[in-house]
N, C-alpha and C positions, 0 to 999 in steps of 0.2 A: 557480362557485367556482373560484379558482384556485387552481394547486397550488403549495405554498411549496417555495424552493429549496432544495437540500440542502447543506451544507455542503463535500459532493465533489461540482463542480460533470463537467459533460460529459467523458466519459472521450477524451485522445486515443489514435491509434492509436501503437501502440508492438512494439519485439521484446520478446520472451518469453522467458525462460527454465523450466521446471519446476523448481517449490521443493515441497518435501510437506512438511505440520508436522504434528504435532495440538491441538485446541483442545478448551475443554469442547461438552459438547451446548450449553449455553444461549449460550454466545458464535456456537455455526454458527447457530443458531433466531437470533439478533440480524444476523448477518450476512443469513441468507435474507431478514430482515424490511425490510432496509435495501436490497437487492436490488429486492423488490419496489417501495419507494416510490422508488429513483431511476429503474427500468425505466418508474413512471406519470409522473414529474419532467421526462423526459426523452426518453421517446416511443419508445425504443429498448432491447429489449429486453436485460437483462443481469442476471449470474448472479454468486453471493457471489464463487466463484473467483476473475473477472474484476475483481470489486472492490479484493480483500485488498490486492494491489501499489500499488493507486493510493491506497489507504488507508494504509499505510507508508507510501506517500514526503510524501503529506500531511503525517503528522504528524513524519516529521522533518524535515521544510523547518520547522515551527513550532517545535522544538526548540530554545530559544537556547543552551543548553550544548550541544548538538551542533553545532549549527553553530559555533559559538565554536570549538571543540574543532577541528571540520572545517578550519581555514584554518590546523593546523598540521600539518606531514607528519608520518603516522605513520611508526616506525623500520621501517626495511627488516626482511625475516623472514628469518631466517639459511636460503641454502643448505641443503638437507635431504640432498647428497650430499655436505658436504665444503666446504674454502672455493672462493669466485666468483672 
């Protein structure tokens, strides 16, 4: 039997930065679950953490209002000491 592909295909290697959020219990248990079947998907073993990033930028590469939105400059953030 083969295994069906996931919809986050192969992770690649990328920088990192540390983000912390919180989510409910039942979204981390969906996360670990998804974990699991890309870790058998994909022969390489990997953890919710590693997922979460590559699962965001997923879904807003699919976002047509974002992206739409994205191709116009957001306004500059004023100086927080005074003006530039």
């Amino acid at each position: 039997m083969s295994t069906p592909k996931l919809r986050l295909g192969p992770l690649p290697k990328t920088e990192s930065l540390k983000l912390t959020f919180a989510c409910p219990a039942s979204l981390k248990t969906n996360l670990e679950r998804y974990a699991a079947l890309h870790s058998q998907a994909y022969g390489e073993e990997v953890d919710a953490l590693t997922l979460i990033p590559h699962m965001l930028e997923a879904f807003m590469a699919r976002d047509r209002v974002f992206k739409r939105g994205n191709k116009t400059a957001l306004p500059a953030a004023p100086c927080a000491s005074g003006p530039c």
